[in-house]
Structures are given as structure tokens and as C-alpha cells.
C-alpha positions as a Markdown table, in Angstrom:
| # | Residue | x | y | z |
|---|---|---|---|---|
| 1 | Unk | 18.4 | -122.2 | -85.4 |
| 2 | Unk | 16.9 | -121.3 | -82.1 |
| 3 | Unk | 19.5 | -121.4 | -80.2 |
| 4 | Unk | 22.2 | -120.2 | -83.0 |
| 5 | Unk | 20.1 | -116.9 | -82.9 |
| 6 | Unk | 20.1 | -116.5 | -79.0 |
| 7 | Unk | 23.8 | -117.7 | -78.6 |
| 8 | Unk | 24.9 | -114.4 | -80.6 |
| 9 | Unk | 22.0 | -112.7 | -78.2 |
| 10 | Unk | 23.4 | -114.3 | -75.0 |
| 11 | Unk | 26.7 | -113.5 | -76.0 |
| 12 | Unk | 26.0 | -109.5 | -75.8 |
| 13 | Unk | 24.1 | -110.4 | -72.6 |
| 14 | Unk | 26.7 | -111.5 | -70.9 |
| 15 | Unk | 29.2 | -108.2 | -71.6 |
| 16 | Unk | 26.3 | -106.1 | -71.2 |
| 17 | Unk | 24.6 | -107.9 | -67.4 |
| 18 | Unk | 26.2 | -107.6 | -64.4 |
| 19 | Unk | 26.7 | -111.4 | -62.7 |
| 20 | Unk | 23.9 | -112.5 | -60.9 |
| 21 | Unk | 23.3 | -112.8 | -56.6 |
| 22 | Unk | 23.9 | -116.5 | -55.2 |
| 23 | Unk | 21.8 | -118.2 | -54.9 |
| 24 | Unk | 19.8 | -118.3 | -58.5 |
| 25 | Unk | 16.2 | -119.7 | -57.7 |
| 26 | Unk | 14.1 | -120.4 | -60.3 |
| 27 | Unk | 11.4 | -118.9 | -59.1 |
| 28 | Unk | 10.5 | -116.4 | -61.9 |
| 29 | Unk | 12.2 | -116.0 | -65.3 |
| 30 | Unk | 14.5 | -112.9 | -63.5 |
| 31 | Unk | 17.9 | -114.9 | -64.0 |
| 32 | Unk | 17.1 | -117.3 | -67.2 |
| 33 | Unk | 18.1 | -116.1 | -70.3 |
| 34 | Unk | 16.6 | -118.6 | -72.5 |
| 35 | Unk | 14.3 | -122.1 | -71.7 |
| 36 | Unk | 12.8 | -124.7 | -73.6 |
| 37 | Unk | 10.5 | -127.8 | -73.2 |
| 38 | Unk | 10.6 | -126.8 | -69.0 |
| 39 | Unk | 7.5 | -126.4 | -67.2 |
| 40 | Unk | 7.5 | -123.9 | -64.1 |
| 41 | Unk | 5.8 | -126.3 | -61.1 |
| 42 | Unk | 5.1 | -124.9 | -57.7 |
| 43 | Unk | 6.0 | -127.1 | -54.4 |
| 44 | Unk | 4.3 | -127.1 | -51.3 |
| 45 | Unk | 5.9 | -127.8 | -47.5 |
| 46 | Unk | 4.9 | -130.5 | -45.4 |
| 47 | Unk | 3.4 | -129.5 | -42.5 |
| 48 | Unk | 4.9 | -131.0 | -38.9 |
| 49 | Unk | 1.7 | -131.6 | -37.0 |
| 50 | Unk | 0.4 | -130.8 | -34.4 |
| 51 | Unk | 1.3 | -126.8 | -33.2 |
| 52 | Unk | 4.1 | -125.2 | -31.8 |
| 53 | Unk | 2.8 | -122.4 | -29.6 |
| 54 | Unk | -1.4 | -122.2 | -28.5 |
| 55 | Unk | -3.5 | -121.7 | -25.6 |
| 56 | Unk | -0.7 | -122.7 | -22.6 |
| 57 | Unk | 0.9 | -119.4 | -23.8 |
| 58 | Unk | -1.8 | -117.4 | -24.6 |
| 59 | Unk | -1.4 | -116.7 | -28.0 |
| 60 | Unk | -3.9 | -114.8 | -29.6 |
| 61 | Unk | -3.5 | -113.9 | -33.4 |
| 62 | Unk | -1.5 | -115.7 | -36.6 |
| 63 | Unk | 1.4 | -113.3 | -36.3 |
| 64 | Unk | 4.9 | -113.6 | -35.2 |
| 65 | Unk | 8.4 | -113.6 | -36.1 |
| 66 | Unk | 11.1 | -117.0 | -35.2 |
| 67 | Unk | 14.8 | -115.9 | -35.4 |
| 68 | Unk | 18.1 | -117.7 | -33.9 |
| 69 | Unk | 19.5 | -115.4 | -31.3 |
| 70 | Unk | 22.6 | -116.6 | -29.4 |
| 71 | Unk | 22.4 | -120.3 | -30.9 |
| 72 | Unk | 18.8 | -120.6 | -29.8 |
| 73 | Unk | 15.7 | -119.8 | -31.9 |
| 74 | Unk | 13.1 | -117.2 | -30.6 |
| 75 | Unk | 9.8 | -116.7 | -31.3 |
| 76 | Unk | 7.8 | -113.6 | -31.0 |
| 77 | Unk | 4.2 | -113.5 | -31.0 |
| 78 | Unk | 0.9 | -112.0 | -29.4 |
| 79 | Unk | -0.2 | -113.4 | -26.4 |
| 80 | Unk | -3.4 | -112.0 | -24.4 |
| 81 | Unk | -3.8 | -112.0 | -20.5 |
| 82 | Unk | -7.5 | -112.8 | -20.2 |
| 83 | Unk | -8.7 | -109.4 | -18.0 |
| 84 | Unk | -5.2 | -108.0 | -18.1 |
| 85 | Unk | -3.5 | -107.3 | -21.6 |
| 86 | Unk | -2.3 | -108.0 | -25.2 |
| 87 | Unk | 1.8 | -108.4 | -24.9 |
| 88 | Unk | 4.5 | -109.0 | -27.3 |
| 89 | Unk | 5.8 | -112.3 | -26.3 |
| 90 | Unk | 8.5 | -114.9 | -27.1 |
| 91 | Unk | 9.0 | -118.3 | -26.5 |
| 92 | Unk | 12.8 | -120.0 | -26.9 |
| 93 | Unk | 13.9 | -123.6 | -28.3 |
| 94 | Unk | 16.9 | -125.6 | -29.3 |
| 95 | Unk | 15.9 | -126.6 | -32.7 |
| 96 | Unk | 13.2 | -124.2 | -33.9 |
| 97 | Unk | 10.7 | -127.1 | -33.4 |
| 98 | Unk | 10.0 | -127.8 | -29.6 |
| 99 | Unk | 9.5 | -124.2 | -27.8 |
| 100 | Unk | 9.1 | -123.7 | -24.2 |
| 101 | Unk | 5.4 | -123.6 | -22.3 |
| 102 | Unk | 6.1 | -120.4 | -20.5 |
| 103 | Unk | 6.0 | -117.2 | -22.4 |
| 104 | Unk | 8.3 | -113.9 | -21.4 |
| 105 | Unk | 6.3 | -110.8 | -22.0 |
| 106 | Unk | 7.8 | -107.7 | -23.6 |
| 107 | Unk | 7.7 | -104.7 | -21.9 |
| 108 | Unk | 5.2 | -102.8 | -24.8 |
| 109 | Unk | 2.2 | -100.9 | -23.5 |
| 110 | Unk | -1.1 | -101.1 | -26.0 |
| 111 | Unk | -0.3 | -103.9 | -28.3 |
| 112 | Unk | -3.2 | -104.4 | -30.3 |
| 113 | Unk | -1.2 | -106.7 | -33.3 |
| 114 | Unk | 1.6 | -107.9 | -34.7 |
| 115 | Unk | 5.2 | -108.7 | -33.2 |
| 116 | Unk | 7.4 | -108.2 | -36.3 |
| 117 | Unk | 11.1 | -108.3 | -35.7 |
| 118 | Unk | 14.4 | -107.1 | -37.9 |
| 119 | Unk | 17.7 | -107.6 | -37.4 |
| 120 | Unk | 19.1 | -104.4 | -38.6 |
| 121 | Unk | 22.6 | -103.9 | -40.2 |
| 122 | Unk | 24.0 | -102.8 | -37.0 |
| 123 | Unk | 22.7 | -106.0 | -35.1 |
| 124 | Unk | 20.2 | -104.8 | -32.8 |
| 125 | Unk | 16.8 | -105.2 | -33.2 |
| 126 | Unk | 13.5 | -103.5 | -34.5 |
| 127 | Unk | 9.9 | -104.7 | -33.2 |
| 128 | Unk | 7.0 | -103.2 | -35.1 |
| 129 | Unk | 3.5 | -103.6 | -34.2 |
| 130 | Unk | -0.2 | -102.0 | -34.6 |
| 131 | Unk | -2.3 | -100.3 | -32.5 |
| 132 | Unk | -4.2 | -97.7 | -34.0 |
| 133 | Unk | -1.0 | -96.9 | -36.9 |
| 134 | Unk | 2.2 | -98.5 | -36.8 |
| 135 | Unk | 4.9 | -98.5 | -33.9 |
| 136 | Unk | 8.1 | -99.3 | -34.0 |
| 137 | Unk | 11.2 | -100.1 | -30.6 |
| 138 | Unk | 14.5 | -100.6 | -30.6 |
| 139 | Unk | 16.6 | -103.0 | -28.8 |
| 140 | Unk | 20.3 | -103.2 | -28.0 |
| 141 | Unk | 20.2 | -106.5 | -25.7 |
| 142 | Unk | 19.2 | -109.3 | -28.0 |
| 143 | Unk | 15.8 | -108.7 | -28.5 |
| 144 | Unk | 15.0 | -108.8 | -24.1 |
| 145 | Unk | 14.2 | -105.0 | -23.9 |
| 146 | Unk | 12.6 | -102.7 | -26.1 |
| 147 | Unk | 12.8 | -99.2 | -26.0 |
| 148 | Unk | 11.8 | -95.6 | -27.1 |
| 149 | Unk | 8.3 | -97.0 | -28.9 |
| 150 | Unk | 7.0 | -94.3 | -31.4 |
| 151 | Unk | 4.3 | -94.0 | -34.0 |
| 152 | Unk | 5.8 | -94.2 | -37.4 |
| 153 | Unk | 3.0 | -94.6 | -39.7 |
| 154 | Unk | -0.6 | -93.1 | -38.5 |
| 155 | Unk | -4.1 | -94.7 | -39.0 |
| 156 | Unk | -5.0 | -92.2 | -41.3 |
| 157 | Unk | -6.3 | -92.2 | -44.9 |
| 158 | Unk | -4.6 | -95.4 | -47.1 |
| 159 | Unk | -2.5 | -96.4 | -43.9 |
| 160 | Unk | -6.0 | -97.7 | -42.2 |
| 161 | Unk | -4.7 | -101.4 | -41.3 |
| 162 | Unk | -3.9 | -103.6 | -38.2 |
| 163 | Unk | -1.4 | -106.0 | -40.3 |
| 164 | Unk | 2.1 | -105.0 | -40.4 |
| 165 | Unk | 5.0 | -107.5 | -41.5 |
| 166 | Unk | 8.8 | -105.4 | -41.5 |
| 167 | Unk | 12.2 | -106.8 | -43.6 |
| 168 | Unk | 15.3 | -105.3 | -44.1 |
| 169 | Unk | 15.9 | -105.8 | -47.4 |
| 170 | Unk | 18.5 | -104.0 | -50.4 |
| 171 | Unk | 19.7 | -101.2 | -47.7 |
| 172 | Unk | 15.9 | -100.2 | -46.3 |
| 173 | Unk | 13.1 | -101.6 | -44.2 |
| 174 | Unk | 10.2 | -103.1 | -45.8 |
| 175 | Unk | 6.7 | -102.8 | -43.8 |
| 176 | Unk | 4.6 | -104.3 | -45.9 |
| 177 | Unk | 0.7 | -103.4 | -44.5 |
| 178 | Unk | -3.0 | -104.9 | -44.7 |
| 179 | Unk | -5.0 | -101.3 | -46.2 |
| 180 | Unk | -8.2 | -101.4 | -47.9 |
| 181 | Unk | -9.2 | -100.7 | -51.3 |
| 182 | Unk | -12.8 | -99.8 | -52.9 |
| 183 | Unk | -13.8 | -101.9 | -55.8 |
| 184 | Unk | -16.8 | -99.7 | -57.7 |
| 185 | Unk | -17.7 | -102.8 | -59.9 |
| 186 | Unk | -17.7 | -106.1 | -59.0 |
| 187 | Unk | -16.3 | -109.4 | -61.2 |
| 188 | Unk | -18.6 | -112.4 | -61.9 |
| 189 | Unk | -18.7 | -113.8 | -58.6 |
| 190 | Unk | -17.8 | -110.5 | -56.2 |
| 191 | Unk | -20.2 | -107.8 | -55.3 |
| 192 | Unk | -18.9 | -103.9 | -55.6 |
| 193 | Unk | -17.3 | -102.9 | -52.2 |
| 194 | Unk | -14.5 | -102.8 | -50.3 |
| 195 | Unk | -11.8 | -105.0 | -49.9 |
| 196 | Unk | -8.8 | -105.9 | -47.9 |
| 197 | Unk | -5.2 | -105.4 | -49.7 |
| 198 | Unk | -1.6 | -104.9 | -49.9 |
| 199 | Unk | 0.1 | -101.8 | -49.3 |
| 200 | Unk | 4.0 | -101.1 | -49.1 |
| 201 | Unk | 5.9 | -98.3 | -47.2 |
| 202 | Unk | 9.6 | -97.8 | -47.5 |
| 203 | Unk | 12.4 | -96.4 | -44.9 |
| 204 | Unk | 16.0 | -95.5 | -44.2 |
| 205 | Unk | 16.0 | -95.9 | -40.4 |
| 206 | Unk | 12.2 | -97.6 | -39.0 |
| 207 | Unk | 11.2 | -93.8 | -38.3 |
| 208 | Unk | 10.8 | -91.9 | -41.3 |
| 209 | Unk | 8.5 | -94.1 | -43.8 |
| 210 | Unk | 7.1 | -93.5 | -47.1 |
| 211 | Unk | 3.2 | -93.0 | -47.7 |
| 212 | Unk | 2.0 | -96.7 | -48.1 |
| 213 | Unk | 0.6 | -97.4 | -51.7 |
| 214 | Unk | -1.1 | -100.3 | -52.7 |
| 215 | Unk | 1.1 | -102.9 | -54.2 |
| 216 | Unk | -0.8 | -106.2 | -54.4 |
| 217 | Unk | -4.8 | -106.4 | -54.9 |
| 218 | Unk | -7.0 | -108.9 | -55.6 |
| 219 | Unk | -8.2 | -108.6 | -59.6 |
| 220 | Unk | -10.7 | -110.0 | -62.2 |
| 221 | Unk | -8.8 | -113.5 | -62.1 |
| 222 | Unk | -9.3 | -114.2 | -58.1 |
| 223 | Unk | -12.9 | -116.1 | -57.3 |
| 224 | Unk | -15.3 | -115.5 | -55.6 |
| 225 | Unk | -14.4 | -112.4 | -52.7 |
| 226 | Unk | -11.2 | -112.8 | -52.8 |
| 227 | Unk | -9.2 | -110.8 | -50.0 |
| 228 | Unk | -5.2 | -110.0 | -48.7 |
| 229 | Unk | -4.4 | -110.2 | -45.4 |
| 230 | Unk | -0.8 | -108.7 | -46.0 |
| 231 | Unk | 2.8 | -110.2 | -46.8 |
| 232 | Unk | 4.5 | -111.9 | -43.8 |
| 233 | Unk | 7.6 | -113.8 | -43.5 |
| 234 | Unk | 9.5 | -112.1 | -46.2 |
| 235 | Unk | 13.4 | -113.4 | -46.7 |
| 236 | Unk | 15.9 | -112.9 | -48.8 |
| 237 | Unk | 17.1 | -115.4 | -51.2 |
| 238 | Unk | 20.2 | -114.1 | -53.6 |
| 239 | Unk | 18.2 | -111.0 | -54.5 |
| 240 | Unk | 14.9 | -111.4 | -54.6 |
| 241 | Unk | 12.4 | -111.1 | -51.4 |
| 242 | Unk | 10.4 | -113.9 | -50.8 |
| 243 | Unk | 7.1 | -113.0 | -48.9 |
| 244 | Unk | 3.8 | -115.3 | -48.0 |
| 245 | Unk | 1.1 | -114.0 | -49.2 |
| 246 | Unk | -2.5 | -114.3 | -46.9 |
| 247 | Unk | -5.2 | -114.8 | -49.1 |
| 248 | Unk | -8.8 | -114.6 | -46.8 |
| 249 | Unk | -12.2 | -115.9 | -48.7 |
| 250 | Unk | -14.3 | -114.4 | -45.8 |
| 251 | Unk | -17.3 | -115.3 | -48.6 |
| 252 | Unk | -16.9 | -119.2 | -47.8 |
| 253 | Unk | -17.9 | -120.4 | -44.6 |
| 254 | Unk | -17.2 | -118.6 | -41.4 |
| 255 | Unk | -14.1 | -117.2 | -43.6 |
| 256 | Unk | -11.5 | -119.7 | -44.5 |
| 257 | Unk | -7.7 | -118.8 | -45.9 |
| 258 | Unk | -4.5 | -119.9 | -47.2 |
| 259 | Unk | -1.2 | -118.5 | -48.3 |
| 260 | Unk | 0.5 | -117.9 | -51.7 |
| 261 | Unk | 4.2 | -117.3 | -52.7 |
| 262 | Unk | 4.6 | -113.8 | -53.3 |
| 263 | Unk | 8.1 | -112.0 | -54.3 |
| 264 | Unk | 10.2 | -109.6 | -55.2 |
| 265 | Unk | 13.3 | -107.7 | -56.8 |
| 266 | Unk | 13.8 | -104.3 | -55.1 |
| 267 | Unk | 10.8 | -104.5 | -51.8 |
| 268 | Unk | 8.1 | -102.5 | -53.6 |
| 269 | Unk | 7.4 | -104.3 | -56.6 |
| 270 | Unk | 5.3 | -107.6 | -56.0 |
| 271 | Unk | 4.2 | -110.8 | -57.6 |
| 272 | Unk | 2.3 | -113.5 | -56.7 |
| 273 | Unk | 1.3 | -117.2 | -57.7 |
| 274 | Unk | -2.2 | -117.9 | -57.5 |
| 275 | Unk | -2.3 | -121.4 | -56.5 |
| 276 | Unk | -1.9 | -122.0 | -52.5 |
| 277 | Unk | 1.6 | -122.7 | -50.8 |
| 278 | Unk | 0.3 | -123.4 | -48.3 |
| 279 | Unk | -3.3 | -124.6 | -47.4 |
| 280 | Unk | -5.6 | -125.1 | -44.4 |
| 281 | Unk | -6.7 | -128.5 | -43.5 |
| 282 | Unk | -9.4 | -130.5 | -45.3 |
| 283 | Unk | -9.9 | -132.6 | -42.0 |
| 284 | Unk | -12.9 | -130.2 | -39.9 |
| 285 | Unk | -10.9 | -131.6 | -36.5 |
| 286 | Unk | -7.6 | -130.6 | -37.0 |
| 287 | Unk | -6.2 | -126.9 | -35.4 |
| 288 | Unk | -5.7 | -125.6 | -38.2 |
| 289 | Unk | -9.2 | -126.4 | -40.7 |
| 290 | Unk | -9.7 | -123.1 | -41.3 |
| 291 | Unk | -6.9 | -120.9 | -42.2 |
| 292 | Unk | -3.1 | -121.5 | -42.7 |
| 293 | Unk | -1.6 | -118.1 | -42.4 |
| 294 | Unk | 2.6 | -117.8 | -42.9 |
| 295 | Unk | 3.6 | -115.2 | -41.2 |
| 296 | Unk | 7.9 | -116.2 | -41.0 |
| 297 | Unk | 10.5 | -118.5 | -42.6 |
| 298 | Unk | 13.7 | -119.3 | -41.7 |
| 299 | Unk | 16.7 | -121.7 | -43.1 |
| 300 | Unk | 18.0 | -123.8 | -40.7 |
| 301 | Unk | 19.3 | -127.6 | -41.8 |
| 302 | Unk | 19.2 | -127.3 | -44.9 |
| 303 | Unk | 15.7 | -126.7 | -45.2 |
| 304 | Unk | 13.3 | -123.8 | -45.5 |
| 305 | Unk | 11.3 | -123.5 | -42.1 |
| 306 | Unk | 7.7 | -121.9 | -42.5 |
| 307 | Unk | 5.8 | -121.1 | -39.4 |
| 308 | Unk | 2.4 | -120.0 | -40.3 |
| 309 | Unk | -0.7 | -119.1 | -37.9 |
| 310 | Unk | -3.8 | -121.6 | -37.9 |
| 311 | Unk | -7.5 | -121.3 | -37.1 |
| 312 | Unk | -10.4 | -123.7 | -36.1 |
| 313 | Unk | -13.7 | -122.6 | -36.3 |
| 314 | Unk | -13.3 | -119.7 | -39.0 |
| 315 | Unk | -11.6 | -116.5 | -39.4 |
| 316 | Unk | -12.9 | -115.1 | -36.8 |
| 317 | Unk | -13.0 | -118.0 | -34.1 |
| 318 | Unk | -10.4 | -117.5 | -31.5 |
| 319 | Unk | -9.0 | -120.8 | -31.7 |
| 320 | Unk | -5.8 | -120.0 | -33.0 |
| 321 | Unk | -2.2 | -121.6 | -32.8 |
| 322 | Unk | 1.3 | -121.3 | -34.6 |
| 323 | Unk | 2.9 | -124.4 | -36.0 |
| 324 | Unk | 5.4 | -125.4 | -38.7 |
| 325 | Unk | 5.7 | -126.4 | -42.4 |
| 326 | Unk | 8.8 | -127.5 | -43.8 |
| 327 | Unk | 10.5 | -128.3 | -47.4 |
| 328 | Unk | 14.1 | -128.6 | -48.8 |
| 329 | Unk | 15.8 | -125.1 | -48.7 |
| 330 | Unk | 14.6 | -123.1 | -51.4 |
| 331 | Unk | 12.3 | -125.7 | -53.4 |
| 332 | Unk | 9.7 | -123.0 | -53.4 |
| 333 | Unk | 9.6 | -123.8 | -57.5 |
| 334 | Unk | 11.0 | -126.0 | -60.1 |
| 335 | Unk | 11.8 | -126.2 | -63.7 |
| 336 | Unk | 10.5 | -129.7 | -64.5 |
| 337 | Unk | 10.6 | -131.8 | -67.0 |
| 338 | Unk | 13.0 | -132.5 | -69.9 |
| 339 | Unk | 14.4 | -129.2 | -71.8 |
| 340 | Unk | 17.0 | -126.7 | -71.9 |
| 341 | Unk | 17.4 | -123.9 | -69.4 |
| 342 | Unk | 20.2 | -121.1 | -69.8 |
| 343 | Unk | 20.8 | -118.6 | -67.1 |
| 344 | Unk | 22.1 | -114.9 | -67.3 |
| 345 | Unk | 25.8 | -114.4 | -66.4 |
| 346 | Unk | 26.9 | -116.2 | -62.6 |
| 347 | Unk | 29.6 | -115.5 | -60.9 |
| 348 | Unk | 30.8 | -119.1 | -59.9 |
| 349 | Unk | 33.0 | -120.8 | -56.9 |
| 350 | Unk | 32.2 | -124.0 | -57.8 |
| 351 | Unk | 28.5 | -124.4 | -59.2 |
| 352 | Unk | 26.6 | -125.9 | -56.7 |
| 353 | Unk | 22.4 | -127.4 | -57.8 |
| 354 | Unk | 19.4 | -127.9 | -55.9 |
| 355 | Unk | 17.4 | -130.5 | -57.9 |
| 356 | Unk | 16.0 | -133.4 | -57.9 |
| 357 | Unk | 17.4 | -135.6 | -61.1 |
| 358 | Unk | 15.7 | -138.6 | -61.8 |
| 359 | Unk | 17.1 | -138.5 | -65.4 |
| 360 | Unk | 20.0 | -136.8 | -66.0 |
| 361 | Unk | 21.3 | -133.2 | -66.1 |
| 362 | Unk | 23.9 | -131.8 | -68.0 |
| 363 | Unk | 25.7 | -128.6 | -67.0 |
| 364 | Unk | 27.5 | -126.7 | -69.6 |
| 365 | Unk | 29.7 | -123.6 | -68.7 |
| 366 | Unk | 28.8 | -121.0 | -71.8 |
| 367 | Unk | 31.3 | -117.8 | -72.3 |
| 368 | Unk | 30.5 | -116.0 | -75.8 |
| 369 | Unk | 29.5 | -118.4 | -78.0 |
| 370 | Unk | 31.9 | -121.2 | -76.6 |
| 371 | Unk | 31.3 | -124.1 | -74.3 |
| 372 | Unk | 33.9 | -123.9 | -71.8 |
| 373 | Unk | 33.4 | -127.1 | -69.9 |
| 374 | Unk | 30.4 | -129.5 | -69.5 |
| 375 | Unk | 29.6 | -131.9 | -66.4 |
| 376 | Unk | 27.2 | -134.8 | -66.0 |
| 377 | Unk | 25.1 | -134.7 | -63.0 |
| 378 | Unk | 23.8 | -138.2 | -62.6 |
| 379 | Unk | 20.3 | -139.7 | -61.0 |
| 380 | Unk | 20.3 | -138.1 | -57.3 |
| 381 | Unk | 18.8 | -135.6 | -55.1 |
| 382 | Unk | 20.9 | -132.4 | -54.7 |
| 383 | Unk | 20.4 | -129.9 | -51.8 |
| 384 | Unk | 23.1 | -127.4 | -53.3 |
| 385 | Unk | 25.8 | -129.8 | -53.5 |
| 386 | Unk | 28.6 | -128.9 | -55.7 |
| 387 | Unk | 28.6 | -130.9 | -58.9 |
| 388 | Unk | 31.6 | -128.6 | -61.1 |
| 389 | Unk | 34.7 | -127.3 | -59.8 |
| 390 | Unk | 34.7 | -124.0 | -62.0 |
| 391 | Unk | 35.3 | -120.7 | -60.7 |
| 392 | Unk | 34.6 | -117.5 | -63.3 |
| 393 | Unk | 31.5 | -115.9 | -64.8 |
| 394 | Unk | 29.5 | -118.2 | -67.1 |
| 395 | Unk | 26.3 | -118.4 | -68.5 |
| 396 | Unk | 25.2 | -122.4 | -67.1 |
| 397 | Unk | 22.7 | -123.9 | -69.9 |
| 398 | Unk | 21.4 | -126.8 | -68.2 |
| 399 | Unk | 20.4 | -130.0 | -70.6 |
| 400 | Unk | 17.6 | -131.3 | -68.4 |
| 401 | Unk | 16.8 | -135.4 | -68.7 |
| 402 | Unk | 13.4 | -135.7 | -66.3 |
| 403 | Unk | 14.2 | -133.2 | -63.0 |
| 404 | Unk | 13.0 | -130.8 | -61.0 |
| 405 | Unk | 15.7 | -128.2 | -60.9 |
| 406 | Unk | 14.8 | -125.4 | -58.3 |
| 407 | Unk | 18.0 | -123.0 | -58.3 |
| 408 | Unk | 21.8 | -123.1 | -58.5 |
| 409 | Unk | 24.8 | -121.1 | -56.3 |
């Protein structure tokens, strides 16, 4: 009966909802339709080791930004010049995994954080940073030279940060920004005061931005004194922006943190899971012991690169290094577990899935009330690899024997 009643509602869904963006992650209930018997299970990268960037180049804070620029991958970060400086910096590499010892400083005066960089539509290059508000260059060359630095956001009022993370996302920059909020009461565990937490601002062109407003904040649920150190690493992912989330517990220790999975639809409305992504490391020796901080992702390989800033000796220790966490592209989250999953309307090509089937899983192709076609996709693991040769706009109900299914394209 179930499903009788929602095939009639799916079948006005599909006429009335346009076809969803490739690819479909699972990551919310956004593009499902209708589920049953399926729990929602978060998945966490592996890290690679031992750090990417650290003390032979200087670097000085969590922050950064990795992109491939002319068949090489880049990294920007903040490197400080003991007596001298803090500099934008990058570091180059053939793989994204091994970067070069000696750092090239950009030519920025009165860096005091960040090194943020978006591609923009028209191919060059925006660096944002703080240092007393927001600034913002441009860069024609490939990211070498910046040029015609300007304050774009001031310190004042709710803009009072020294976080900034940029995207392009849905035809405007993103900046999402580290502001602070003023909790009158406190929760069971947390004492009234204030509190670091998320704030978005919105442009057209990296000059003229929005007035930031708070977006994410920490709430009755979070223990202890729970605190956000802003939204880094944000990507797109067919449609929905996926951000890490810096969650600070300056309440434990000499300040510890870790990062959550935040996202979202349209750049100024945010969610977040709770649970850590990714964690700091319960060995006391390791770089990295007290804070795991993602501040940029990539997809290279077929996997989902996360390079995240780490800390030894607590948050404010200046022991800091960059290194890498890596999964399967886009296994963020998972339907798991034996059920039925129908999406909204998809515009196929070929339906390609990301799972992991240690059952079974059978794809049917839904238009009205009709199967169209059906496939069986056996025991295997699938890194979008294209398991029916269907092109048109379906519904795809999935018949799930024991899998993780993370998204389809």
C-alpha cells in the first residue's frame, strides 16, 4: 500500500520537478523521493601520514587552498618569516601528495590569515585573506601575481573575524567567515558568553559583498563549549556545496578540534552533521593530536582529496602542519543496509553508481507509474561505473540487498 500511494505521488513529481544535477549524492534527503529500511551512515577519510607542508616552509596556520594549475597541483598557504613577515605562499607537486621544500612567496603586503583561492568563471584567479576585514587580489597569470588588493568586507560590527574561506558557487562568490555570537544563557554544560560562529557573505564580482549574517552556530545539542572556526574547503558536487566544518572545544585541554561535514543547496543556507569527519589523533605524539582542521578538497583519481591543517600541543601551540586525508570520490555518506531508495526525476546518459554491494542491488528505471527497465548490479565495489545503458529522465528506485550506496550520475 505504501508504495501504491507514493507511486501516484511520484508520478506528479516527476511532471512537476525539474531533473536533478549529476552527480546525485546521498548526502541529505534533497534528491530521494521516497526510502525504506535504509540507514543514513557517515564515512570518514583515511589519513596519509605523516604531513605535507610544515616548518621547512614556514607555515604558520591551518589554512590554505590545493588546486591543479597547468597539470600540476598548487598549494597556497601562510608561511611566516621569523623577524621578517606573514606571506601568502604556495608550494607545487606532481600528484597532489609530495610538494616541494621551497616555498614562493606572493607578493601581498600585511597578511595576517588565510590564503583562499577561486577560480572564477573567466579563469583567473581570486586570493582572499584577513588582516583587520577581508581583502581580496586578482590574478591574470595563473595564480603567480596578484594584483589591485582592496578591503571588501571591514572589521566592523558582525564582520569581526580573522577566518575567511571563498567559493564560487551557483553564479556568486561564497566567503564564508569565523564572527562571533553572544549566548545570554548557557546550556547544561556551557557558561553564558561569547562564542565563535559561522557567518556568510554573498557577491557578484569579490568586491561588492553582502553584510555577513550568521548562518551556522553552535546550539543546545553541542557539549560542552562547543565553538566554529568557519567553513573551509567547500566544493561543488552536482548542486549542493560541500564545506568542512571546524568545530574548536577550547573547554578541553589546551583546546582540541575536529571537523564536521557541512553543506549546502544555494551557498547561504547550511547544514551540518554532528559526528566528526574528520578527527585529531588519539596518539599524544603524532603532528596532528590536537586539531584536524579541513580547510580544502579536491577530486583527483577517483577519489576525494582533503587537506586539513593539524596541531600538536593545543590550539594555540604553534606546532602546526598541513597534511592529507583521502576516501573514494564522494563517499562522504551512504544509504546502508537492505531497503528501497527512490530518487526525484534524473536526467540519465547511462546511470552510473558509487556503492559498495556486498548483496545485491537492483536498479529499476520508474516513468509514471511504469517500470521501464530494471538491471541487476551484482556483489562489487562501484566508483561511478556505469551499470545501465539508459538515456532519458527516470525516477531510479533502487532495491538494496546489504550495500552502502553513496550517489548515482
Amino acid at each position: 500500500m505504501w508504495w501504491r500511494t507514493h507511486a501516484v505521488l511520484a508520478a506528479a513529481a516527476f511532471l512537476a520537478s525539474p531533473p536533478l544535477a549529476h552527480p546525485v549524492l546521498f548526502l541529505d534527503n534533497h534528491g530521494i523521493a521516497a526510502e525504506r529500511g535504509l540507514r543514513r551512515v557517515l564515512h570518514r577519510p583515511a589519513k596519509h601520514g605523516p604531513p605535507l607542508v610544515g616548518p621547512l616552509q614556514h607555515n604558520a596556520a591551518p589554512f590554505m587552498t590545493v588546486m591543479r594549475l597547468r597539470g600540476r597541483y598548487r598549494m597556497y598557504f601562510n608561511s611566516l618569516i621569523p623577524g621578517r613577515a606573514m606571506y601568502v605562499s604556495y608550494v607545487e607537486s606532481p600528484d597532489g601528495v609530495h610538494f616541494g621544500r621551497r616555498p614562493t612567496n606572493l607578493d601581498i603586503p600585511n597578511i595576517e590569515f588565510g590564503a583562499t583561492v577561486v577560480r572564477a568563471p573567466d579563469g583567473h584567479l581570486v586570493l582572499g585573506w584577513w588582516q583587520d576585514g577581508v581583502w581580496t587580489a586578482v590574478s591574470h597569470n595563473g595564480g603567480n601575481r596578484f594584483i589591485h588588493a582592496e578591503e571588501v568586507i571591514d572589521q566592523t560590527g558582525p564582520a569581526e573575524n580573522d577566518i575567511v574561506s571563498m567559493t564560487y558557487f551557483r553564479g556568486r562568490y561564497i566567503a564564508m567567515l569565523k564572527l562571533y555570537k553572544h549566548y545570554a544563557r548557557g546550556g547544561k554544560t556551557a557558561p553564558p558568553g561569547t562564542r565563535r560562529v559561522v557567518g556568510v557573505a554573498t557577491s557578484p564580482n569579490a568586491r561588492d559583498w553582502t553584510k555577513p549574517r550568521v548562518v551556522l552556530a553552535p546550539d543546545g545539542r553541542d557539549p560542552g563549549v562547543t565553538e566554529f572556526y568557519g567553513v573551509g574547503g567547500m566544493i561543488d558536487r552536482g548542486g549542493v556545496l560541500v564545506g568542512m566544518l571546524r568545530v574548536l572545544r577550547d573547554d578541553i585541554g589546551r583546546g582540541i578540534g575536529y571537523t564536521t561535514l557541512a553543506w549546502s543547496r544555494d551557498g547561504v543556507t547550511w547544514h551540518r552533521y554532528r559526528a566528526p569527519f574528520l578527527s585529531f589523533s588519539a596518539d599524544r605524539r603524532k603532528w596532528d593530536s590536537s586539531a584536524a582542521w579541513a580547510d580544502s578538497q579536491i577530486v583527483a583519481r577517483g577519489r576525494t582529496m582533503v587537506y586539513y591543517g593539524g596541531y600538536h600541543g593545543g590550539h594555540k601551540a604553534n606546532n602546526r602542519h598541513l597534511g592529507l586525508a583521502t576516501l573514494p570520490v564522494d563517499r562522504y555518506v551512504s544509504r546502508t543496509g537492505t531497503g528501497i531508495l527512490e530518487t526525484r526525476p534524473v536526467r540519465l546518459a547511462g546511470l552510473a553508481l558509487n556503492a559498495t554491494v556486498r548483496g545485491s542491488v537492483v536498479v529499476d528505471l520508474v516513468r509514471g507509474r511504469r517500470v521501464v527497465s530494471s538491471c541487476r548490479v551484482p556483489r562489487g565495489d562501484y566508483v561511478y561505473e556505469r551499470v545501465c545503458p539508459v538515456i532519458g529522465t527516470y525516477r531510479v528506485r533502487l532495491l538494496v540487498q546489504d550495500a552502502d550506496v553513496y550517489a548515482l550520475s
